[in-house]
Every structure is written in structure tokens, then in C-alpha cells.
C-alpha positions in Angstrom: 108.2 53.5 118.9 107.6 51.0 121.4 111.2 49.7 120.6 112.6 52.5 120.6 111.6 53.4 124.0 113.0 50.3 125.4 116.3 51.0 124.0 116.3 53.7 125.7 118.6 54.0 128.7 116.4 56.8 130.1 113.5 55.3 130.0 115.1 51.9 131.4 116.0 53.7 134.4 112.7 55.8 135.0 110.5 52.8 134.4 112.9 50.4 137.1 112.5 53.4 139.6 109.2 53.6 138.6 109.0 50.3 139.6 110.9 50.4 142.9 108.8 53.3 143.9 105.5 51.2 143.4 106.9 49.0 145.3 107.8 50.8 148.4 104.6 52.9 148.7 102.5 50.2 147.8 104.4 48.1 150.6 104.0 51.2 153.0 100.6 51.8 152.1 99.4 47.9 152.8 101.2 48.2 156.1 99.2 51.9 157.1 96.0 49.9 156.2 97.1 46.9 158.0 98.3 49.0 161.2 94.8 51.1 160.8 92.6 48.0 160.8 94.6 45.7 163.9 94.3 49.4 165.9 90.7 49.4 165.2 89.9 46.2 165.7 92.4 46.1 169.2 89.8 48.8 170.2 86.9 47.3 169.7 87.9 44.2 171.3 88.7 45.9 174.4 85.5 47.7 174.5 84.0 44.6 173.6 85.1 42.6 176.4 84.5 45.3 178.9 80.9 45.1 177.8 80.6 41.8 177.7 81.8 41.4 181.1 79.5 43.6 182.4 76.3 42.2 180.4 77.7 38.9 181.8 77.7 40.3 185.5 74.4 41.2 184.9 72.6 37.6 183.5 74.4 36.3 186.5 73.3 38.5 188.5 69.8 38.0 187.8 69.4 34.3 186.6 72.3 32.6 188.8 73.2 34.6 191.9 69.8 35.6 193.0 68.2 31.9 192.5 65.4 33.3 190.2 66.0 31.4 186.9 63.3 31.4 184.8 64.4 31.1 181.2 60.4 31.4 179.8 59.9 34.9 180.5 61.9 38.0 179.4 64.0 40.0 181.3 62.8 42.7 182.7 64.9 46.5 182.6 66.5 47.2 185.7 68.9 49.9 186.6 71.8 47.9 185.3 70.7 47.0 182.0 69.7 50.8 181.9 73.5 51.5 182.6 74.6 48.9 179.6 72.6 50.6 177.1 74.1 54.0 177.5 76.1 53.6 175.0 73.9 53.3 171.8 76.8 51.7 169.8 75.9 48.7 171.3 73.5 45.9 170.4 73.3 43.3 173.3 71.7 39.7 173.2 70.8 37.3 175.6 69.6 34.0 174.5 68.1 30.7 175.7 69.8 26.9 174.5 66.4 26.8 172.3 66.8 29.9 170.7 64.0 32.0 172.9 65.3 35.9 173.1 65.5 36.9 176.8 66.9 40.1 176.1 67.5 42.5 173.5 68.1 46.5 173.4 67.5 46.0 169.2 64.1 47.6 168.5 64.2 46.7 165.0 62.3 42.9 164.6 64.0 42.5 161.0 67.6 43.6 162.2 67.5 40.6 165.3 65.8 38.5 163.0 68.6 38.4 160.7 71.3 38.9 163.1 70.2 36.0 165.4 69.3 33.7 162.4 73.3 33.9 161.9 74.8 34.5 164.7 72.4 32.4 167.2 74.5 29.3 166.4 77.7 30.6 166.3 79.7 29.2 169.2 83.0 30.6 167.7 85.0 33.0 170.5 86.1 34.9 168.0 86.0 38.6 166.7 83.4 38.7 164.3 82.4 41.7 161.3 79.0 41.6 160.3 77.5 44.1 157.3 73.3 44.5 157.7 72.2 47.4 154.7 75.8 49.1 154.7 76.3 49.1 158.6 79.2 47.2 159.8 78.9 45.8 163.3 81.7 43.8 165.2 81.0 41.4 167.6 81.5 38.7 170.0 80.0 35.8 172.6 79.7 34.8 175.7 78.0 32.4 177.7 76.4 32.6 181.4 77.3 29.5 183.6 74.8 27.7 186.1 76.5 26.7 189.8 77.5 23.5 188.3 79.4 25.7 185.6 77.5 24.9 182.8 76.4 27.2 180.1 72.3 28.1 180.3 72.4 31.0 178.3 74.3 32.9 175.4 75.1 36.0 175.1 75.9 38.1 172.1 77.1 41.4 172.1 77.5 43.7 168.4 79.0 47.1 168.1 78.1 49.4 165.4 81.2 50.5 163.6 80.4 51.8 160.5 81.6 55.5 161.4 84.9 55.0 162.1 85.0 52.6 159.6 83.7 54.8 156.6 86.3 57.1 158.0 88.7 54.5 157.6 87.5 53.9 153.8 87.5 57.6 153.3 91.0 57.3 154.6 92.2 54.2 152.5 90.9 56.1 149.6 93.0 59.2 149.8 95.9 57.5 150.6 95.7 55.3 147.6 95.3 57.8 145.7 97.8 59.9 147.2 100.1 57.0 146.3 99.4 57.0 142.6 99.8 60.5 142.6 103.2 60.4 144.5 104.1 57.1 141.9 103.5 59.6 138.7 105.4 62.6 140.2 108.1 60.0 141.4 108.3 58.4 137.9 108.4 62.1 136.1 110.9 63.4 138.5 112.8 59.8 137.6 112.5 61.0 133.8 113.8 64.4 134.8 116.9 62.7 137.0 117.9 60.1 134.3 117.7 62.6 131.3 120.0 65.4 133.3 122.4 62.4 134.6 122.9 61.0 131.4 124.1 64.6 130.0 127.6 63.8 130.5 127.1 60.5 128.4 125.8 62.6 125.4 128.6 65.4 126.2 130.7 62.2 125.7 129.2 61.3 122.8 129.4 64.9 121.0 132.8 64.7 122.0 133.1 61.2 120.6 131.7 61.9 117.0 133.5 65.0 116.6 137.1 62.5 116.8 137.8 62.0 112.6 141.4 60.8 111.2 142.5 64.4 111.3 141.5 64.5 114.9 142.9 61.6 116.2 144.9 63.8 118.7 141.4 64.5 120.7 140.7 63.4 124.4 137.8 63.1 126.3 137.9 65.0 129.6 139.0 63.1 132.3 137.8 65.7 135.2 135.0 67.1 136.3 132.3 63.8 135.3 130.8 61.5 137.1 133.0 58.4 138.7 131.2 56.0 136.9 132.0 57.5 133.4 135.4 58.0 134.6 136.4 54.3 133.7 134.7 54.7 130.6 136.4 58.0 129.4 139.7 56.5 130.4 139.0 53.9 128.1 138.1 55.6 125.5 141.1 57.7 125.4 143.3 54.5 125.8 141.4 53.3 122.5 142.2 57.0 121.0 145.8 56.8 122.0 146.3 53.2 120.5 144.5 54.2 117.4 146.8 57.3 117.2 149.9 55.6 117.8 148.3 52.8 115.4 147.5 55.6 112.8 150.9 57.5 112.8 152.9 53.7 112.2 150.5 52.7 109.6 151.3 56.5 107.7 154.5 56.2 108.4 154.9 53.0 107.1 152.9 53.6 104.0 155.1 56.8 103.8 158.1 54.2 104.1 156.9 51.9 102.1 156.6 54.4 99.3 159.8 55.5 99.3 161.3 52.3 99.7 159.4 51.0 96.7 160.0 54.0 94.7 163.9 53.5 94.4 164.1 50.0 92.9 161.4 51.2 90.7 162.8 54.0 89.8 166.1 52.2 89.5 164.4 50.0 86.9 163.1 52.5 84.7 165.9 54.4 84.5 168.1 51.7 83.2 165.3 50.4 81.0 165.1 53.6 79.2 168.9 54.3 78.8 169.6 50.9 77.5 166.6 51.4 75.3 168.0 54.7 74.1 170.2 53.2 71.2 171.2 50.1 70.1 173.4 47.4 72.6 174.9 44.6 72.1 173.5 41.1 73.5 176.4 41.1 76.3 175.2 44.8 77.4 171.5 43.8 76.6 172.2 40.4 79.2 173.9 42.7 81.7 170.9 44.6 82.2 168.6 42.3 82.6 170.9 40.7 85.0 170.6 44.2 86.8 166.8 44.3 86.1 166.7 40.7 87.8 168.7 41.7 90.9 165.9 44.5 91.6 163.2 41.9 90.8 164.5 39.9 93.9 165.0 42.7 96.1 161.5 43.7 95.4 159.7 40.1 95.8 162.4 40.5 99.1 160.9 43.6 100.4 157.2 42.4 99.6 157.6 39.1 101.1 158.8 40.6 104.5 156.0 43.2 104.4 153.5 40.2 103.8 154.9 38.1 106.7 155.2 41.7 108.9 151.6 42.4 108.3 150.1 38.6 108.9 152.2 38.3 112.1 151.2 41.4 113.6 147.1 41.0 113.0 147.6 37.4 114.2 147.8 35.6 110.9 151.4 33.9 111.2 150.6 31.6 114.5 153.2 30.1 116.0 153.3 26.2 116.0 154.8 25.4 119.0 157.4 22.2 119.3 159.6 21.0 121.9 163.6 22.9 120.6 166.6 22.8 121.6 168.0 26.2 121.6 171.7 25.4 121.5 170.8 23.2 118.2 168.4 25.4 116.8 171.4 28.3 117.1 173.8 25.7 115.8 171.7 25.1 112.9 171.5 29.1 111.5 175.3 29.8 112.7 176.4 26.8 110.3 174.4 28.8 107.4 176.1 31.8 108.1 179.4 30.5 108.5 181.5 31.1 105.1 180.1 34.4 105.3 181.8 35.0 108.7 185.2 33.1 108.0 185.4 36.1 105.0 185.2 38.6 107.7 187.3 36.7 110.6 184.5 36.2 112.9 184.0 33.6 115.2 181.1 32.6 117.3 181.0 31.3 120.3 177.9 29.6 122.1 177.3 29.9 125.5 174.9 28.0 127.5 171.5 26.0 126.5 168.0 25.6 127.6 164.7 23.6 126.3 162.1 26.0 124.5 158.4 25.1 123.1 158.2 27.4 119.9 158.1 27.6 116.4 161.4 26.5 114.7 161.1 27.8 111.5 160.0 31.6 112.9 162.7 31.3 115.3 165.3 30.4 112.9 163.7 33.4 111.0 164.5 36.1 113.6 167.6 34.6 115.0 168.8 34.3 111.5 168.2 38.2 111.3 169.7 39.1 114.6 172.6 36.9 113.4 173.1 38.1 110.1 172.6 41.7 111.6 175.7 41.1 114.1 177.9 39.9 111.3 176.9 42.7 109.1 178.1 45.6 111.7 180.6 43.6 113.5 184.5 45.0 113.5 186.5 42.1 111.6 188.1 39.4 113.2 186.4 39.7 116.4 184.5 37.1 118.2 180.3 37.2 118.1 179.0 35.4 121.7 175.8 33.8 122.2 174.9 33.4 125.5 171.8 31.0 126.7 170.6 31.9 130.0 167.3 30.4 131.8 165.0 31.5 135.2 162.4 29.6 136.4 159.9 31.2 134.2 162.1 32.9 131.1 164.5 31.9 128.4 167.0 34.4 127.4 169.1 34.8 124.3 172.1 37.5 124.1 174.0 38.0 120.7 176.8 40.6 120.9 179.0 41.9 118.7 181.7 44.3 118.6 181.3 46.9 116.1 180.6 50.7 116.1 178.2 52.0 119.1 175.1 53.0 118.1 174.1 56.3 119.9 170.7 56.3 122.4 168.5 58.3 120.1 168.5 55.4 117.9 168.3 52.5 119.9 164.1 53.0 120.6 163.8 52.9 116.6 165.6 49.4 115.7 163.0 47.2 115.6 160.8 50.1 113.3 160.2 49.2 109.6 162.9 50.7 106.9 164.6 52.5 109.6 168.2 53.0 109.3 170.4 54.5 111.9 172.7 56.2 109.1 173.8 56.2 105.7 177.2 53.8 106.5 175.0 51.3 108.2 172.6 51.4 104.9 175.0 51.1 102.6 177.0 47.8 104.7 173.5 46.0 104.7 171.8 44.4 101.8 168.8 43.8 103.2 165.2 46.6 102.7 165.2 47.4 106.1 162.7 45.1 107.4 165.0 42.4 109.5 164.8 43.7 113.0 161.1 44.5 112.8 160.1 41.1 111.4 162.4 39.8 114.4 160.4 41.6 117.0 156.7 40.6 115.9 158.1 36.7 115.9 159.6 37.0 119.4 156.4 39.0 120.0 154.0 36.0 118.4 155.8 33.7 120.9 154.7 35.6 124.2 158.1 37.3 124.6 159.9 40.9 124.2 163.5 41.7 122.9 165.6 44.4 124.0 168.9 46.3 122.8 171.9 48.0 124.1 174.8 49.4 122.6 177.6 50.8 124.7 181.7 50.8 124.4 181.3 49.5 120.8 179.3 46.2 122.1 176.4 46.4 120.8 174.1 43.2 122.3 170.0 42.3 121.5 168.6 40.2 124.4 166.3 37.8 123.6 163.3 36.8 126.6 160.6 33.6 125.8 158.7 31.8 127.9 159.4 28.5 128.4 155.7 27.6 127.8 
């Protein structure tokens, strides 16, 4: 369960707002106390200080100024002690060096008892708190000077506190729990937000597992969703596309594939059974198998180039690159192919040259196809060129031939497996149909592209490799 939640993108995102948000009030909430506490205690020192000014005035006043310093007998109340102790917030203590009380406004012996017994020798300046049975008091000191500006008595003054600050822990307490209350709504609402924002993910989702073989047509909507699903949905429905366009070559190939199968087969049988039909001689027994044998190699043809087709394009056949000579490696395949063009009266002619990394025996391969394939359709006695051209970046490789145009419809089909552009071009080509495609996914192993054109009975495939 506990898994299970953390998997969760909901709960992901409600918990790290949850988080945030305890974060930020918390923060805000220490700073309100903080704020709350320096006010207070601002206050009270200015009170503080106004009293103790005044007390001090008064000490003086009666010890210094009027020349009647007698620190072994208690102060008496005058009128401006009387003034001093209007405020009953206010405890006020003077004291001798030896610890002797001179004056007090305490009437409780047990609260000056303890308070002096901390307090007497405490020669710190400084704001001080002070808790006696769950009343807070803040304080200060102060010292009256002699002419020769010497201290001769203390004074300490306390102010009772503990209203405003109960108030203020009255206050802290509502607001803290004001705060967890505004965390829990906060982290429902977040579980509220995240569910109803992540609908269009689970629309996507439906969408998604609805999409089946039969279905492969299906797009995810690209409007009216969030931006940041937008990326995704266009991905997805570049995946769909691919696997469509993926899907319909694979059927069509298998459909292919069938039928090209299906004819030598059915070849096979067919002259197996009428040769079986009655008796032969050995001569027409040894022509037949001949025949048989002649199917037999266009078969193992037609398998071999599926094989090679199918490794190159899932990344199987991996080029293994060399330094080549283009010019050489052309020179090589044209002297293979040359008795079969002297029967026909062509003549090649080479053009140009350029250094290549590759693989020499793929590249033989699909030049050998392209070569064989402008032989096949050429006109007789006319002249095949091969022209080398190189850019900074690109090598490029044009074989033309004169022959018979072939319209545009066809041109974007070529390089397709078993495709035949008609029924004269079939029957001038021994080969299963295979040629041009296995040509493509070589050039295309090698980092390049190949093109073709066919206009005013010149019909020229373009070759383009990186050097590198």
C-alpha cells in the first residue's frame, strides 16, 4: 500500500506541496511570533527605561543632591515615590553595595526574597525575563552615582507581564493551530488539484490503451490539453505514425513476400507433378531437375537478400569502416560486369574520384546493384557514366543510363521490396526484386541517403556518404 502510494504521481505532488506549504507557514508563523515578542519586549524596554530614569532621579534626589546620604536607614515615602508606584505593574528596588534593602514597593517578604537572592548580584545591563509561580516579570538595572561618579546604590526595577504575555501564548496557540489546520486543508485541496490536473494524463491513457493493430490509425488529440502534455502527445503520435508506417511495410512485405515465394513454389510443384505423371526418360528426368535446381537458387537468392535486408535495417549488418578508394572500388565491380556489357554494347565511363571510410564489401554490394540495374534497362550500345563528385562534408556517386524513362508515380517506390515498375521491366531483370532496397539500407548503414531521377530517357541514382 505504502508502495503503492509513493508510486503515485498524485500523491508525489500533494505530499511536495504539502511540504512546501509547511514550510511557508511555518516560516511565516516563526516570524509573527518573532515580530510579536521584539514588539513586546521594545515596549517594555521603553517603559522600562522611562521608569528607571525617574526612580533614578529620585535616589539622587534624595541620597546625592540633597547631602543626606545615609545608606543604614530606609527610605522614607515621599510624594515622588508616591508618583512611581502608580503604576502597580511595577516592582522597584533600591539596594545598598552590602545587600541592605533601602527601598522596595514589593509587600510580599517571599517574592523580594527570591527576587533579590537572584537578581541582587546581577550587574548585567541587560533586558532580563524572570518567572516567580507563573508570573513573568521583565526587568532591568541601574545604579545611582556619588559626586565622584561612583556607584553607592543599585537599583532594580521588574515589570509584571504576564497579561500580555498569556495573551501572547493564547495567541501563539491559535495561530499554530490555525497553521496545522490551513496545512491539512492545503494538503487536501493539493490532493483535489493533482487528481483533477492529472485527468488529461488518464484521458491520454484511455486513449492510449484503446490503440490495438487494427487501430493503428488513432491519434491522440493535440488541442485543447495542457502545454506540458502537448510534447508528450506529439510524441506519442510520432511513435503511432512510425509504428503505422512500420506496420503497413512489414504487411506489405509479408504480403510480398508471400507472393513472391508462392511462384517458384508453385513453379516447382507443378513441374514435379507433371514429370511425375508418367514415365521420362533420364535426359527429360535431368532436365527437370536442372529446372528444379534453377528455382532452388533463385529461392536461397531471394532468402539470402531478405536475411541481409532484415539484419541491416534492425542494425545487425554494421558497417566496418576502411580507408577506399572510390574510383578503385568502382573499377573493381565494373571489371565483373564487363562481358555482360560488351554483349549489349555498353560502355562505361568513370568520372572523377574521392577518398571514402566505409565498408568495401557492402559498397561493392549496392554499387554492384545500381550497376547491374543500369545495364539491365540501359538502350544498347549507349554509354553508362559514373561521375565522383566531393564537398567539404559529402561524397557523391551518379550512375546514369540511357534507357526508357520511368514515369514519377514510380520513382518514390524504387528502393521498396519486390516492387516492379511494370511487367517489361520484370521480365528484362533476373533478379527477386530485392536489389534496389538492399542498396538503400547499405547506403543508409553508412550514414548516407540515395536519390533517383528519371527524365528524357536518362534515368540517374545519386549516391551521398559522408566522408567520415
Amino acid at each position: 500500500m505504502i508502495k503503492r502510494l509513493y508510486n503515485s504521481l498524485t500523491f508525489r505532488l500533494t505530499f511536495l506541496f504539502l511540504i512546501v506549504s509547511i514550510f511557508a507557514l511555518g516560516f511565516v508563523g516563526i516570524c509573527i511570533n518573532r515580530y510579536i515578542s521584539q514588539y513586546a519586549a521594545t515596549q517594555d524596554q521603553i517603559a522600562l527605561d522611562e521608569k528607571m530614569f525617574h526612580f533614578n532621579q529620585v535616589i539622587t534626589d534624595i541620597y546625592v543632591n540633597n547631602h543626606t546620604l545615609n545608606l543604614n536607614q530606609p527610605i522614607t515615602k515621599n510624594q515622588a515615590l508616591d508618583k512611581l508606584e502608580r503604576n502597580h505593574n511595577f516592582i522597584f528596588f533600591a539596594i545598598t553595595p552590602d545587600g541592605k534593602v533601602l527601598y522596595t514597593n514589593s509587600t510580599n517578604d517571599r517574592f523580594t526574597d527570591s527576587f533579590l537572592n537572584q537578581f541582587k548580584n546581577n550587574d548585567n545591563d541587560e533586558i532580563f525575563m524572570w518567572n516567580h509561580n507563573h508570573i513573568f516579570y521583565r526587568g532591568m538595572n541601574g545604579t545611582v552615582n556619588n559626586a565622584n561618579n561612583q556607584p553607592i546604590i543599585k537599583l532594580i526595577i521588574a515589570k509584571d507581564v504576564s497579561e500580555y504575555q498569556n495573551f501572547f501564548s493564547s495567541c501563539n496557540k491559535t495561530m499554530w493551530i490555525s497553521i496545522l489546520i490551513a496545512i491539512f486543508i492545503m494538503g487536501s485541496s493539493g490532493w483535489i488539484v493533482a487528481k483533477n490536473g492529472l485527468k488529461p494524463l488518464k484521458k491520454m491513457v484511455d486513449q492510449t490503451s484503446k490503440i490495438d493493430v487494427n487501430q493503428l490509425s488513432m491519434r491522440l488529440p493535440a488541442k485543447h490539453i495542457p502545454t506540458e502534455l502537448a510534447a508528450l502527445s506529439q510524441t506519442l503520435n510520432s511513435m503511432l505514425e512510425r509504428l503505422e508506417n512500420s506496420f503497413s511495410r512489414l504487411s506489405g512485405f509479408s504480403s510480398d513476400l508471400a507472393h513472391e515465394l508462392r511462384t517458384p513454389v508453385n513453379t516447382l510443384k507443378m513441374q514435379t507433378q507433371v514429370t511425375l505423371s508418367q514415365p521420362r526418360t533420364n535426359e527429360e528426368y535431368r532436365d527437370v531437375l536442372y529446372s528444379n535446381a534453377e528455382e532452388f537458387d533463385h529461392l536461397s537468392q531471394m532468402i539470402s537478400d531478405i536475411l541481409f535486408l532484415a539484419k541491416t535495417d534492425n542494425g545487425l549488418n554494421l558497417p566496418k569502416p576502411s580507408q577506399l578508394n572510390l574510383r578503385e572500388e568502382i573499377q573493381k565491380v565494373l571489371d565483373f560486369y564487363l562481358f555482360i556489357a560488351e554483349e549489349k554494347g555498353n560502355t562505361f565511363n568513370i568520372i572523377g574520384n574521392a577518398q571514402i571510410s566505409g565498408d568495401a564489401i557492402m559498397l561493392k554490394r549496392a554499387l554492384s546493384n545500381l550497376i547491374m540495374n543500369a545495364i539491365t534497362y540501359s538502350y544498347p550500345d549507349s554509354d553508362i557514366k559514373i561521375i565522383i563528385e566531393q564537398s567539404s562534408e559529402m561524397n557523391m556517386i551518379s550512375i546514369k543510363n540511357s534507357g526508357e524513362t520511368i514515369t514519377e508515380e514510380h520513382l518514390p517506390y524504387l528502393f521498396s521490396r519486390f516492387y516492379r515498375v511494370n511487367d517489361s521491366r520484370q521480365v528484362a531483370s533476373d533478379g527477386v526484386g530485392l536489389g534496389l532496397a538492399i542498396t538503400r539500407s547499405i547506403i543508409h548503414a553508412h550514414g548516407g541517403k540515395i536519390d533517383v531521377s528519371s527524365k528524357n530517357d536518362i534515368t540517374c541514382f545519386t549516391i551521398y556518404l559522408p566522408k567520415h
